[in-house]
ZATOR-33786 format. One record per residue (C-alpha): residue in one letter; x, y, z. Coordinates in pm, whole numbers, plus 50000, padded with zeros to 5 digits. Layout:
residues N
AXYZ...
end
This chain:
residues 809
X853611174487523X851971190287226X849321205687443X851221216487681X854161236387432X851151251787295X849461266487590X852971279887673X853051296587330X849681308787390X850151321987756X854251337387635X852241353387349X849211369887540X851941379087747X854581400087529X851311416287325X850321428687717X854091441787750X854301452187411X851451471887494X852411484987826X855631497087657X854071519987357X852281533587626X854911548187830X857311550387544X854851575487349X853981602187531X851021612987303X849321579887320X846011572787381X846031530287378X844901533187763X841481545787628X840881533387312X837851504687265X839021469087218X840011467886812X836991451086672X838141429186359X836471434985973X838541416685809X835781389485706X838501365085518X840581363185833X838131348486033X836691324585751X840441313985747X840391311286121X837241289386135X838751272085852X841811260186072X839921252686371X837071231086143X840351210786025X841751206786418X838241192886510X837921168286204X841531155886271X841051148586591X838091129186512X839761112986236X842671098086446X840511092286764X837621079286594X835181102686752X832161119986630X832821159486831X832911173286447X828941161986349X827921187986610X830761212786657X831601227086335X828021239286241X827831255386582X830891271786557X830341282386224X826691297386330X828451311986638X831281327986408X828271343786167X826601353186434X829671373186635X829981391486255X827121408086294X826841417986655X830761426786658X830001459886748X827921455487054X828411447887402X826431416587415X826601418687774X823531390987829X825251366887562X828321369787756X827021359888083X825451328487917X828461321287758X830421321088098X827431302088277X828241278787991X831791274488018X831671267988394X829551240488314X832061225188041X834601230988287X832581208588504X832351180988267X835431182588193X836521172188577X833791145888581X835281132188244X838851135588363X838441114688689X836821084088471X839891086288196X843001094588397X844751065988196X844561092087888X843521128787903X844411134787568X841091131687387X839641148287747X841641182587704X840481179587297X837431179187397X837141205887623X839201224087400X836941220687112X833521232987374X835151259387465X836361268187074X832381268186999X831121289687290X834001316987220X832641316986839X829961332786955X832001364287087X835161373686864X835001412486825X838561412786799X841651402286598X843501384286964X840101367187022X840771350386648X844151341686743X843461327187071X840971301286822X844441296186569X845961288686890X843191257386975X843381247786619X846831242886701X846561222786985X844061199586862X846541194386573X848901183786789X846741158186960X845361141486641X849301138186588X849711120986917X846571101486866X847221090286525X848141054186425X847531059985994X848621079685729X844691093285752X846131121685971X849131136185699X846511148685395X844491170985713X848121180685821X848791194285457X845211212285479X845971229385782X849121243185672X847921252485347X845421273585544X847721286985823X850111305485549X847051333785409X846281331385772X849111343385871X849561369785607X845941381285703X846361384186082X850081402186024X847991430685762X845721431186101X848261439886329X849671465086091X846051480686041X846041472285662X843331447785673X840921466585714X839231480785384X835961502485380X833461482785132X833461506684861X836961508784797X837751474184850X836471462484523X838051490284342X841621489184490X842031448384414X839331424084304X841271398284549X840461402184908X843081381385015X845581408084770X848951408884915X852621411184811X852631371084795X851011351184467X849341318984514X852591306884332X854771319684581X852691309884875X852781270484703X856481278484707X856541282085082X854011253485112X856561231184955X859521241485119X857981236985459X857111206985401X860401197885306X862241211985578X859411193485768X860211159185631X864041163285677X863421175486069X861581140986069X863731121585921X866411131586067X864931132386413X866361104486682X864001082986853X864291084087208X864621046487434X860781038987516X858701066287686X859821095987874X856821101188075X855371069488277X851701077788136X850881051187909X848221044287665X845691023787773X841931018887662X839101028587881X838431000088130X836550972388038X834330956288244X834870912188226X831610894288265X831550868788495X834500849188689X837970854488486X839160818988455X843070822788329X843250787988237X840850796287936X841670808487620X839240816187390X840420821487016X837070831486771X838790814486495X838230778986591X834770773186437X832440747286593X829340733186371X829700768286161X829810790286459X832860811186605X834290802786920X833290823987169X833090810487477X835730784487606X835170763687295X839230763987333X839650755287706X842480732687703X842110725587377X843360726287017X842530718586673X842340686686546X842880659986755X840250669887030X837520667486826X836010698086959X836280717886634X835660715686311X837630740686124X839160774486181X838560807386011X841150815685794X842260849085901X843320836086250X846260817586295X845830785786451X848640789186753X846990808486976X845610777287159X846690761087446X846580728987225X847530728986878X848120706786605X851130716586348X850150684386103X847010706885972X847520728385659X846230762885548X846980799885437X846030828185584X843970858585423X846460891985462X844910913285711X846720939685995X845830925686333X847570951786567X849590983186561X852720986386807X854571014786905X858221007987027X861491021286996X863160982786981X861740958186739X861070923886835X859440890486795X855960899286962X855240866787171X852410853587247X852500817187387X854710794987494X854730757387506X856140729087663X854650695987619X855050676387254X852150653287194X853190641386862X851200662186582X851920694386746X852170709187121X849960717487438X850710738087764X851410707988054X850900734388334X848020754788170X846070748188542X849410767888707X848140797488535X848070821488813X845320858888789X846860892488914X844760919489057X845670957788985X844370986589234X841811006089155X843811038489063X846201027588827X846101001488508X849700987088639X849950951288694X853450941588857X854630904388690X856310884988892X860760893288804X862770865088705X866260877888796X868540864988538X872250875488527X873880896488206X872620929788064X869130940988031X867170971987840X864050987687934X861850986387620X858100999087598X855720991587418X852281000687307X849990980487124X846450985286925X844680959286843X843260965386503X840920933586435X839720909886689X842200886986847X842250856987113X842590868087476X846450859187487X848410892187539X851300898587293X854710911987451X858250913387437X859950890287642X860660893988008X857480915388067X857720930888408X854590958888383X851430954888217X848920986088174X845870972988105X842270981688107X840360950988308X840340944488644X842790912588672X845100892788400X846710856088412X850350847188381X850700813088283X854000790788404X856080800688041X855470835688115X852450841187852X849910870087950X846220860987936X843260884587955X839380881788092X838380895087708X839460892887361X841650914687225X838620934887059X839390958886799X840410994686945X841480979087243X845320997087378X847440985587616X851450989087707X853940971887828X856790974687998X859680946687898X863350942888057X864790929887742X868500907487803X870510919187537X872110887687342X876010886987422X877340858787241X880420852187392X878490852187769X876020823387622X878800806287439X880140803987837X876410793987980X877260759288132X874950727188128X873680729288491X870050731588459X867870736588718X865300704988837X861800718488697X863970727388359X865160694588329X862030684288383X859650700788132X861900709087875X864020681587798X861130655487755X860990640287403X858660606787272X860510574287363X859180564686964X861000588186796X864210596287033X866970569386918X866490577886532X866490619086644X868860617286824X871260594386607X870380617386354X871370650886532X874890635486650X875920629386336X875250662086159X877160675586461X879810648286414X880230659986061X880390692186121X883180684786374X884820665786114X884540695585865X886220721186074X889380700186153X892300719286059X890420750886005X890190783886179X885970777286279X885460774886635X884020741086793X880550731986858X881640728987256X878510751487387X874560746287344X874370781087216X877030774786904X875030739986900X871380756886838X872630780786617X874370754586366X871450734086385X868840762686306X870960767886040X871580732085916X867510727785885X867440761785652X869680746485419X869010711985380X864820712785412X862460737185277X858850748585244X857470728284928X856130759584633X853020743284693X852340737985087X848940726785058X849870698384849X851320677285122X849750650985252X848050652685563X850160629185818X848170599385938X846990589786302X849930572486395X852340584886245X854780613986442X855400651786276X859090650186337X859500614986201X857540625785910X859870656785833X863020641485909X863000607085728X859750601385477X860710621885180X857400645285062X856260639984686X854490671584604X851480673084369X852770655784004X856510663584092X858270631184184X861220647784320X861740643384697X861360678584872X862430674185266X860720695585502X857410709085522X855330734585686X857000768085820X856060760986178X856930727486170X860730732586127X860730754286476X859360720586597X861920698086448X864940719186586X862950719086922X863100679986969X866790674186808X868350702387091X866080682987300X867540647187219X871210660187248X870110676887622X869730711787531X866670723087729X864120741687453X860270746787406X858290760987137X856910800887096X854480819086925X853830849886816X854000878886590X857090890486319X857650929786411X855580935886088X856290967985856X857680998186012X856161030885908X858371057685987X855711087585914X852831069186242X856461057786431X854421026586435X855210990486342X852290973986088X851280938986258X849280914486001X848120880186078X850340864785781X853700878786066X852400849286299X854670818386312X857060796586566X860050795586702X862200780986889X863590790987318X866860775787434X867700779087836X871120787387915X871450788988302X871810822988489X870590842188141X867090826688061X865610821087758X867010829487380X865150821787064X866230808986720X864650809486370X865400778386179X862560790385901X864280791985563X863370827185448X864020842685831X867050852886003X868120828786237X867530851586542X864600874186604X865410912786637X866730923386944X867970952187128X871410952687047X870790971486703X870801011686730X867261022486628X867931061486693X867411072786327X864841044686271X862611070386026X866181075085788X867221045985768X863701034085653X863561059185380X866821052085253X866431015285219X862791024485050X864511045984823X868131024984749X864801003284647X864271018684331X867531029584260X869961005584005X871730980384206X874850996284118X874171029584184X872471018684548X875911002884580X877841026584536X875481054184761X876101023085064X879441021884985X880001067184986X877901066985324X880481039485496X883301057885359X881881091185527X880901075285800X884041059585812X886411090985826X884031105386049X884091080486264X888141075186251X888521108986355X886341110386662X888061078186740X891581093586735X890281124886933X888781106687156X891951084387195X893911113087283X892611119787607X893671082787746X897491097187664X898691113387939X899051152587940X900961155487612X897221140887448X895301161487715X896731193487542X897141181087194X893411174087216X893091208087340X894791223587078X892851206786845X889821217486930X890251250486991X891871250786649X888541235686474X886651258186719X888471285186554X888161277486219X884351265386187X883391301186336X885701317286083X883821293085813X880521304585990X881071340185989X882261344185612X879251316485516X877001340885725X877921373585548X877901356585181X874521342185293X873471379885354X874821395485086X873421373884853X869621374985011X869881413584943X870401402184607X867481385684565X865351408384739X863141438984579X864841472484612X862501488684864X863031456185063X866641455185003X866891495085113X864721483785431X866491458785527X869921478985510X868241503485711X867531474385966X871201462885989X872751502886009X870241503686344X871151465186459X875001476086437X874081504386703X872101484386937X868561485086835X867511456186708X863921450786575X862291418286730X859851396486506X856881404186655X857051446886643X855601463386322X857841486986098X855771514286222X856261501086618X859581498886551X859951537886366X857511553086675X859371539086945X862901550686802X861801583486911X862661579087263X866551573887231X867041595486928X867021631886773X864331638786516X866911641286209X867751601586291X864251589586375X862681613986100X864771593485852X863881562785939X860071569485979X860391581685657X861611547285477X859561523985735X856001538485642X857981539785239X858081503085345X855021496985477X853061514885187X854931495984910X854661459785115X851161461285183X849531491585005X851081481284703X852111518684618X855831525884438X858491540884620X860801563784568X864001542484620X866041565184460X865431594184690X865011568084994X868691554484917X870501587184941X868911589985295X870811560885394X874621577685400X872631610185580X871391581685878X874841571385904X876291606585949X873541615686175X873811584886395X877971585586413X877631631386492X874761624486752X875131588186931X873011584187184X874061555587428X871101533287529X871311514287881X871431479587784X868931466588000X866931491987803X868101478587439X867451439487558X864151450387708X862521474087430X864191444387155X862671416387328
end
């Protein structure tokens, strides 16, 4: 989108300097513009400024796409901009014809390299952007030439923003505006034909080249309140639902060697006799109780296996893992499994694992849709893998489009994506989740009729340890039932009520021991959910009894006690949503956010999770929370974070009361209109009064607003501005882009010489103070004003209006 707004700035700008042109021409009769020599540019610090901005567009762009274009682009550009200095004034008809040979052949190129990346043509367009930015260095005899390079600076900006997934892009973004300001001043002094100094005088009239009516102090000013204004447009900016465009991120393709077996996975962290696993090592299997490995590398987390064993200990080293854009936060799963055996858990039906095929024009693969009754939300997601990961897929739940960059991709029987490779680092793909948002009161009505293969999978629990769980579970529910006699609490009468108590029942009464890897290791025969339950853990020299154990392992104790009571369940994996940062819009993924929970079927919806970890909230986020104004609410809880706990309290408690009003009365207006006809037109009334009175509030904030820039202003500017409004109140208006002196010439065609003389008079006043830095008479100038009132109220001339909107526009 950035691209393409810029081009249309480029081609709407090319286009009013052509009218612009076009216009002076017929509107000044004595012109000569149809034969004058393109305007060759001497102003030396406005293009070292403009190769300045377009050296910072190429090195962002390789920054946040991790290319190399700025090792061999920059010093050609800079030679080609030296060069064009010197040979400004000649026709260079023969480098010209090269250069056009040349750009037919980038243009080429560019084709070749578009059909082989139509997944992203992003870092495609930057590229030919940044060829053709070095072969038109070579030719810029004139001041649009250097604004058609601003332009591409601009643009390939925009894409490093787009790009971007760190804060390495915001210190280039400061650069570039820090440039673009003297730039700006520069190429205006251009227009106005003030640039230009002959190089004797120029040392004599101001040591400064870059000399103008603006300090470096008051150009920091600006520089700071941009950036302010630029922050506050961010923050205050609402994210839109997912994508609005169905082009996706995706890495280039990548080719799989050999026959894609989906019943693999292959996690590198499992270690075998000191070497990674990199080749089917984890087939089928887990760690531990196989015997195929030995170990596994401590900055991989262990359940991303299709075997695993929860009785082994270990913390990870902190690293990021992946980088996910999404407007919905969410628990990022991974795997899913089924089976108990004991220790820990195993897919039963990894050989059901089934390999879909995508055409050869598109990275889409369709996922077979579960329909499921109740609400749903489209939620997309793109994810970069930052280190190297196993070649299981993390997704939101319900995935129904993957956009992926090799050939085929498995989808096992718990609805777990698998991929031919490992998630190497730089590797992006997207996906496209329907998302059931969680109504309580529709799962609270979810009956108990569970389908055959449900039944069968899920429900399954060792005969060893079933009487004691399940004894167990009844009575905490019994006791709870016993609890809420006589009170207001609802009954546990529905499985979802009954997970949720339970989840919380294991966060109060067990917890993770200060010291994890002091517990002991449980022994061959003994059973992980016998072990937590009922032996009591003595940790290092404390004799106290702590109950529980390792984070993971309550998920799996709250898994096998729904299960005993006949609440169908199985155990997930994946990733935490990880740290939001709102200036990337991207959600920070390390391998520490990694840990289990627990999926409960209700019939006709599918499957929920819940987080019995102490520590967590007992459900994962979901889509039911508003993430509009994501970026503000994330700054305000990092700044209520180093505010006083009162005062943060009492900020909260302001905003709800605002919010509150505000709300109320939107509420009550918007009641009104479900009243009837008397509501209809007290509604009506109501807003046309408020209508009425914020535009009287507008208008007198408006004219105090002016009043008190002229204030503020210098008294030539102040006079010249005056002058602006006494024309603006007859129907000229001057428009942004037209020079003082533009402005003053053109005036001649709708008015007598005593009005137009007048103003010519303070515009070139203007124009000499402003940018020659010569003193005015603003004495003299101000009694002209009352005479240019007289003049124009004795002599009106009435100007067609098609006229006044053309010439103003």
């Amino acid at each position: 989108m950035e691209i393409v707004a810029a081009k249309l700035f480029a081609f709407h700008h090319m286009f009013h300097s052509a009218k612009s042109q076009l216009k002076l021409g017929r509107l000044i009769p004595n012109s000569d513009n149809s034969r004058r020599k393109p305007h060759v540019e001497d102003s030396i610090w406005l293009r070292v400024l403009v190769q300045a901005l377009v050296s910072v567009g190429i090195i962002a762009t390789d920054v946040a796409a991790q290319t190399q274009m700025s090792l061999w682009a920059i010093p050609l550009s800079i030679i080609g901009a030296i060069w064009s200095w010197y040979r400004r004034r000649q026709k260079n008809i023969t480098i010209k014809f090269f250069l056009a040979m040349a750009m037919i052949a980038a243009m080429a190129a560019f084709f070749k390299n578009l059909i082989g990346n139509l997944n992203d043509t992003r870092l495609v367009l930057a590229e030919l952007l940044v060829q053709l930015q070095v072969l038109h260095s070579f030719d810029l005899p004139r001041r649009k030439d250097l604004g058609y390079s601003m332009t591409i600076g601009l643009i390939l900006l925009g894409v490093a923003g787009t790009v971007s997934q760190t804060m390495a892009f915001a210190p280039l973004l400061l650069v570039f505006l820090a440039i673009a300001l003297p730039t700006l001043i520069l190429d205006y002094r251009s227009r106005l034909g003030l640039a230009i100094s002959p190089p004797d005088t120029a040392s004599k009239r101001s040591p400064n080249l870059l000399s103008t009516d603006l300090s470096w102090r008051r150009m920091g000013a600006f520089l700071l309140v941009i950036l302010l204004l630029g922050l506050t447009i961010f923050a205050l900016m609402p994210r839109l639902p997912g994508y609005q465009l169905r082009s996706f991120p995706v890495s280039s393709p990548v080719e799989q060697q050999g026959e894609f077996d989906a019943e693999e996975i292959v996690n590198p962290g499992y270690v075998k006799d000191g070497k990674p696993n990199q080749k089917g090592n984890g087939k089928g299997k887990g760690s531990g109780g196989d015997g195929e490995t030995d170990g596994l590398d401590k900055t991989f987390y262990y359940g991303f296996n299709s075997k695993i064993d929860q009785s082994l200990g270990g913390e990870l080293e902190p690293k990021t893992v992946l980088r996910v854009r999404s407007q919905s936060p969410g628990f990022w799963r991974v795997l899913a499994f089924d089976r108990y055996t004991g220790k820990g858990w195993e897919i039963s039906r990894n050989d059901k694992a089934e390999k879909l095929n995508r055409s050869n024009w598109s990275f889409r693969f369709l996922l077979p849709i579960r329909t499921r009754v109740g609400k749903t939300k489209e939620v997309i997601q793109s994810y970069t893998a930052v280190s190297e990961l196993p070649n299981v897929v993390p997704a939101l739940t319900y995935p129904k489009e993957v956009y992926f960059p090799t050939r085929q991709i498995g989808v096992d029987a718990e609805g777990s994506i698998r991929s031919p490779v490992g998630l190497l680092e730089g590797l992006t793909y997207t996906v496209v989740s329907q998302v059931p948002y969680r109504d309580r009161d529709l799962l609270n009505q979810a009956g108990t009729d569970y389908p055959p293969n449900i039944r069968q999978h899920y429900l399954d629990i060792p005969e060893a340890i079933a009487p004691q769980v399940k004894e167990l579970t009844e009575s905490v529910l019994a006791e709870y039932q016993q609890k809420q006699v006589g009170k207001s609490q609802k009954e546990l009468t529905s499985s979802h009520e009954t997970a949720l108590y339970l989840a919380q029942y294991l966060k109060q009464h067990y917890q993770i021991p200060r010291n994890p890897l002091g517990l002991p290791v449980i022994k061959d025969n003994e059973d992980l959910v016998e072990s937590f339950l009922f032996r009591c853990q003595k940790v290092g020299a404390d004799s106290s009894c702590q109950p529980g154990g390792y984070p993971d392992q309550f998920s799996t104790v709250l898994t096998m006690m729904l299960r005993s009571v006949g609440i169908p369940a199985r155990l997930v994996v994946g990733f935490a949503p990880g740290q939001f940062n709102p200036f990337t819009g991207m959600y920070e993924v390390r391998n520490v956010d990694a840990y289990a929970m627990t999926e409960v079927y209700f019939p006709d919806y599918g499957w929920f999770a819940f987080d019995p970890i102490p520590g967590h909230d007992l459900m994962p986020p979901g889509v039911e929370a508003d993430y509009t104004f994501s970026a503000l609410q994330t700054f305000w809880n990092w700044v209520a974070g180093w505010l006083p706990s009162p005062i943060a309290g009492f900020l909260n408690g302001l905003f709800d009361l605002i919010g509150g009003i505000v709300g109320g009365a939107i509420a009550w207006f918007l009641r009104l209109f479900s009243q009837g006809w008397l509501g209809w037109s007290i509604a009506t009334i109501v807003a046309i009064a408020c209508s009425f009175a914020l535009w009287l509030l507008a208008q007198q904030w408006l004219i105090w607003r002016y009043q008190r820039w002229l204030k503020s202003l210098p008294p030539m500017e102040r006079l010249y501005q005056q002058m602006l409004k006494t024309m603006s109140l007859e129907g000229y208006i001057k428009h942004p882009a037209t020079t003082p002196l533009e402005y003053a010439t053109t005036l001649r065609q709708y008015y007598p010489p005593t009005t137009t003389k007048i103003v010519e008079e303070i515009s070139e006043a203007y124009v000499a103070w402003r940018y020659g830095q010569k003193e005015a008479d603003v004495g003299y100038l101000r009694r002209l004003l009352p005479q240019l009132l007289t003049t124009l109220k004795s002599k009106k001339v009435v100007m067609p209006q098609a006229t006044a909107n053309a010439i103003s526009k």
